[in-house]
C-alpha positions as CSV (number, residue, x, y, z in Angstrom):
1,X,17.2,-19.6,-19.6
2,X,14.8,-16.9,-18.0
3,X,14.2,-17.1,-14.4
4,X,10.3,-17.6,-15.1
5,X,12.1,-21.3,-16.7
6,X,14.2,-22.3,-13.9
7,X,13.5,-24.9,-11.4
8,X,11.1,-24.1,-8.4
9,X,9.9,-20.9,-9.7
10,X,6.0,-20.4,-10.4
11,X,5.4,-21.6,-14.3
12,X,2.7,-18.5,-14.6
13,X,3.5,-15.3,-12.5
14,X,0.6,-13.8,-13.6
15,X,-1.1,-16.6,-12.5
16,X,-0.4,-16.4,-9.1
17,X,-0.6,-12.2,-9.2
18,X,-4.0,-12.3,-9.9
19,X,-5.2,-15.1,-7.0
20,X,-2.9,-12.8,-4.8
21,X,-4.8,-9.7,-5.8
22,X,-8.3,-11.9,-5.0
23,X,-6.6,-12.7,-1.8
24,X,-6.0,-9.1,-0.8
25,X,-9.6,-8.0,-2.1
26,X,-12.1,-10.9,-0.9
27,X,-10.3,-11.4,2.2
28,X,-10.0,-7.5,3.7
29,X,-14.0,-6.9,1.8
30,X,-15.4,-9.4,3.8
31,X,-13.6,-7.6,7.1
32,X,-15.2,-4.0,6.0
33,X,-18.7,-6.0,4.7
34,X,-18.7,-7.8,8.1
35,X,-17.8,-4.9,9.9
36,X,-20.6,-2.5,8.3
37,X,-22.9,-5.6,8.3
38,X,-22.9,-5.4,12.1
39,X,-23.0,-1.9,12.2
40,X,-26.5,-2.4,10.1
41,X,-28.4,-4.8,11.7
42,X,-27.9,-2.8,15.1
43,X,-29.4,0.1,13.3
44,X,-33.1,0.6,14.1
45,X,-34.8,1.5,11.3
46,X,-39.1,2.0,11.1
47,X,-40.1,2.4,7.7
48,X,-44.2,1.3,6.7
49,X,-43.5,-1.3,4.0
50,X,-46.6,-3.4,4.1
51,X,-46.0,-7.1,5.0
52,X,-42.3,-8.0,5.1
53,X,-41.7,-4.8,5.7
54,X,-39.0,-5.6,8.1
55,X,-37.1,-7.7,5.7
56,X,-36.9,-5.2,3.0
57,X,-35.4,-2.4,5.2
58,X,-33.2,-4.7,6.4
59,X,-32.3,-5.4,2.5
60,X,-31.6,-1.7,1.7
61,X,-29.6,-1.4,4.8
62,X,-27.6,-4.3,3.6
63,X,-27.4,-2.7,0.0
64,X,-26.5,0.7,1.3
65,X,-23.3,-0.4,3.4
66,X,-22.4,-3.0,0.4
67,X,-22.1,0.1,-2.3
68,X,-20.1,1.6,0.8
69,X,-18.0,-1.2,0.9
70,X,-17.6,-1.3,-2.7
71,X,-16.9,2.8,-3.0
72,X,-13.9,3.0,-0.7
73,X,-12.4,-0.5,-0.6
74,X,-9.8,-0.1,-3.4
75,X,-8.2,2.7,-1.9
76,X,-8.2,0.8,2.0
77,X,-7.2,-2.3,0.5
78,X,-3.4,-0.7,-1.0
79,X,-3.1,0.4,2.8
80,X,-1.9,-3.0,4.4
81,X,0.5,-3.3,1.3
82,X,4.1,-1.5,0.5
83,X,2.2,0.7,-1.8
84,X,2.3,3.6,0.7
85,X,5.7,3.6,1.1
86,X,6.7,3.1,-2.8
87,X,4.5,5.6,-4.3
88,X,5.1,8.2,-1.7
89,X,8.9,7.6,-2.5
90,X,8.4,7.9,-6.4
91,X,6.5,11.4,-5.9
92,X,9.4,13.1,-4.0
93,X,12.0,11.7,-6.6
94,X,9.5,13.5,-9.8
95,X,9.4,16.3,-7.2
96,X,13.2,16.6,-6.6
97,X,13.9,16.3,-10.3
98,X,11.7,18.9,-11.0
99,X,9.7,17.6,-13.8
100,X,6.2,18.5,-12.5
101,X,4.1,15.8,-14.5
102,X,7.0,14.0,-15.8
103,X,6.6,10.6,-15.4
104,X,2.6,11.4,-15.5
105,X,0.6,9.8,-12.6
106,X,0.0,7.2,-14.2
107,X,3.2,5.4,-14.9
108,X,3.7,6.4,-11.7
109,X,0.9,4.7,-9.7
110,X,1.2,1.8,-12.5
111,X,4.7,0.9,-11.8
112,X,4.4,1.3,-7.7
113,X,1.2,-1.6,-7.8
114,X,3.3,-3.8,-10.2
115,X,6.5,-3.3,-7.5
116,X,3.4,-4.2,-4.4
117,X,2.2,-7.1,-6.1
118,X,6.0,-7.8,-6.9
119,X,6.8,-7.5,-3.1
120,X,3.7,-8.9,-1.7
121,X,3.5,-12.0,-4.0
122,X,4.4,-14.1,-0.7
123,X,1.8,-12.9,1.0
124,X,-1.0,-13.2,-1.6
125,X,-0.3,-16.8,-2.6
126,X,-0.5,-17.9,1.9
127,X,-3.8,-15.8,1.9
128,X,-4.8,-18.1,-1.1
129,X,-4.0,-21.1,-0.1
130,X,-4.7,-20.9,3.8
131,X,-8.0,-18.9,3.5
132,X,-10.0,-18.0,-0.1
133,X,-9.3,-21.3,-1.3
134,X,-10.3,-23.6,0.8
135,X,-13.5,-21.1,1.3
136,X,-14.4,-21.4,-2.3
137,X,-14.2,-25.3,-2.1
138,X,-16.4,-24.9,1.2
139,X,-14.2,-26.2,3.6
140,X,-14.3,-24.2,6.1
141,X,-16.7,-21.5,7.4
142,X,-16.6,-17.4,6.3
143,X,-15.2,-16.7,9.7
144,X,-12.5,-18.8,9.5
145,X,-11.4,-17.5,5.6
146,X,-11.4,-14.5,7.4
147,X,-9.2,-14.9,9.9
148,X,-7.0,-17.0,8.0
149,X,-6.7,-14.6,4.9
150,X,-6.1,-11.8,6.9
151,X,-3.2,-13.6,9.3
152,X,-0.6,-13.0,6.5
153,X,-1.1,-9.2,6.0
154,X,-0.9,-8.8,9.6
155,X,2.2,-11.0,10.0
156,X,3.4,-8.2,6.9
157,X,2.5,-5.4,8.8
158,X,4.1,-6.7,12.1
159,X,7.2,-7.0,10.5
160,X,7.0,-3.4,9.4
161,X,5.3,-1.3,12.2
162,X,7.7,0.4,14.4
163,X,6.6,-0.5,18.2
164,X,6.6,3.1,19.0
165,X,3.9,3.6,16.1
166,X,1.9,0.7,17.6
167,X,2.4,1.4,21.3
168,X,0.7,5.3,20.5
169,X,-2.6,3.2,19.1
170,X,-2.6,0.3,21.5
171,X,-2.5,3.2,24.6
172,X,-5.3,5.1,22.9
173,X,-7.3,2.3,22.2
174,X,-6.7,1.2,26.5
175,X,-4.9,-2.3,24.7
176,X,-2.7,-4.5,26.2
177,X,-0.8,-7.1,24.1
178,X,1.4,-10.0,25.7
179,X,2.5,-11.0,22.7
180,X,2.8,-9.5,18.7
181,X,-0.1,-11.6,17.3
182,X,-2.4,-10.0,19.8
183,X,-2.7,-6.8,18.8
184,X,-5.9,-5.9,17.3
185,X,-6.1,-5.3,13.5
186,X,-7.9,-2.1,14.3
187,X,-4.9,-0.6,15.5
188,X,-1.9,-2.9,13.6
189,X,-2.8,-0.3,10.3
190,X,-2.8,3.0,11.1
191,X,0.4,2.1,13.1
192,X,1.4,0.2,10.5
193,X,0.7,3.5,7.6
194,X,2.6,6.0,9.8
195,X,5.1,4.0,9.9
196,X,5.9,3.1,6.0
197,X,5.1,7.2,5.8
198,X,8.3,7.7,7.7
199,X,10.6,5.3,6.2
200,X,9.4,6.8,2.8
201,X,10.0,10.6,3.7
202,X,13.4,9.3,5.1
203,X,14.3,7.5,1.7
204,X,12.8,10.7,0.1
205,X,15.3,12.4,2.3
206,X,17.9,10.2,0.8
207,X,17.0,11.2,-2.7
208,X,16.3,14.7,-2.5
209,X,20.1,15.9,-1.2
210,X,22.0,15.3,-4.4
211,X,19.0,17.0,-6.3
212,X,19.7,19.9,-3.7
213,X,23.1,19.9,-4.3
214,X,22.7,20.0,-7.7
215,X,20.3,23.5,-7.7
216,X,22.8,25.1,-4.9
217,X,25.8,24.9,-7.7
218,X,23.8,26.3,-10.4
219,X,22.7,29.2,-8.5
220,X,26.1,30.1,-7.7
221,X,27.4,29.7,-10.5
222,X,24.4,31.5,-12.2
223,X,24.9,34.4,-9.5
224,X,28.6,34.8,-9.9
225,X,27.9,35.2,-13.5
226,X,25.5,38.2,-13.1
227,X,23.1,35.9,-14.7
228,X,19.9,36.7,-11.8
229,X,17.5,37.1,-14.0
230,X,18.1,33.6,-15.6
231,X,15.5,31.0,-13.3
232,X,18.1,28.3,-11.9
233,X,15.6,25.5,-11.8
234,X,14.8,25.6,-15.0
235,X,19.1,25.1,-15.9
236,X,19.7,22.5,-13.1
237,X,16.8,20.6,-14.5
238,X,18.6,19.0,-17.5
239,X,21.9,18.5,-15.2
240,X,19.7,16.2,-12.7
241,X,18.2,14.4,-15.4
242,X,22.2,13.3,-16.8
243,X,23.3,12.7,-13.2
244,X,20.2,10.8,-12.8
245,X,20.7,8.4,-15.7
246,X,24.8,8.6,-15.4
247,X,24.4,7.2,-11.4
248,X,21.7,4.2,-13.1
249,X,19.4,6.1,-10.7
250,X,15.9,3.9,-11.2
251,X,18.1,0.7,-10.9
252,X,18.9,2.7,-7.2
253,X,15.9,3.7,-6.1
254,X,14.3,0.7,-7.1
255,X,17.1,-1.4,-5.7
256,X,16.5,0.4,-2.6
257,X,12.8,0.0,-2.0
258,X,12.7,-3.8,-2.7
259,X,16.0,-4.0,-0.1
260,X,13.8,-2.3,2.2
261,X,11.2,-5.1,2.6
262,X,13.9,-7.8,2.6
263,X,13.4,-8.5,-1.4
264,X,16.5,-9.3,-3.6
């Protein structure tokens, strides 16, 4: 019997995937709409429309900042995720294998979205439930799906930001915080960025010695043979790909990342 079969599991992971992928979209869009909304409408615009002049600027304004929104919200809305961390990770393990393109880019990026939405399934289905569904059956107001669907990201990114990472925004941005839950979203993600950046360069670390290892020998042996004009990357390269499938090395890595963010 599969695990999707067993007792207490979701019957349709997809299912669930996609309302946590809504989640993450509807619920951090309306934060940049709101946010550019108000940015708008303090905006003083003069512009000779005829009657309802007034109104229509105000349209265009709103049209402008919605494309805005819609333009650079896929790549803002992977930021409160693991993705940082995971694809950075991936790129120095292609990188210390030397295989330039191989996996291509895509497979890559594919396969670090599928291990976010893996990791943050927990976190989609509360924003569902707590905020974007109870919106869409009008229940409560846009402010409050807001600031419910947004509560579980930050409580994500809480459990992930180092406190020195936070500290250097919340004394730049003059904050003061008696407790977790009242730092200010504003500076909760870049703190929260830098910090997956440095636990992915130190996994990357991790991966890259062997690798390293690996090209030293070659070009030892390589040198001791007289062989110098022979490049030794391109002779360790098939030697890290056997170590790296004799070791089990995606089971490792991927192991790795998921034990990283407290998933088994």
């Amino acid at each position: 019997m599969t695990a999707l079969s067993q007792p207490g599991t979701p019957p349709n992971r997809w299912a669930w995937m996609r309302r946590g992928a809504l989640a993450l979209g509807l619920g951090l869009g309306l934060c940049l709409l709101s946010s550019l909304a108000g940015e708008a409408m303090a905006q003083s615009v003069n512009v000779d429309l005829g009657t309802g002049g007034g109104s229509t600027t105000a349209r265009i304004i709103q049209l402008v900042g919605l494309l805005t929104v819609l333009s650079v919200a896929p790549g803002l809305l992977i930021m409160v995720t693991s993705f940082t961390r995971i694809v950075v990770v991936l790129s120095i393990l292609r990188q210390a294998l030397a295989t330039q393109s191989t996996p291509p880019n895509m497979v890559m990026v594919s396969l670090a979205l599928f291990m976010t939405f893996f990791i943050m399934a927990p976190t989609f289905q509360q924003a569902w439930d707590q905020g974007l569904s109870p919106l869409i059956q009008e229940q409560i107001s846009e402010e409050e799906a807001f600031t419910r669907t947004v509560a579980p990201f930050r409580t994500f990114m809480l459990a992930h930001v180092r406190d020195k990472d936070l500290e250097l925004f919340m004394s730049f941005n003059k904050e003061t915080a008696a407790q977790p839950s009242d730092v200010s979203t504003q500076a909760l993600i870049p703190a929260f960025m830098i910090s997956e950046l440095r636990r992915a360069f130190e996994i990357g670390f991790l991966i890259f010695l062997p690798f390293v290892v690996i090209d030293m020998v070659i070009a030892s042996v390589l040198m001791s043979m007289g062989m110098m004009m022979l490049p030794p990357m391109m002779l360790a390269m098939p030697f890290k790909l056997i170590f790296f499938v004799l070791v089990d090395g995606w089971y490792l890595v991927i192991g790795s990342l998921l034990s990283s963010y407290g998933t088994s």
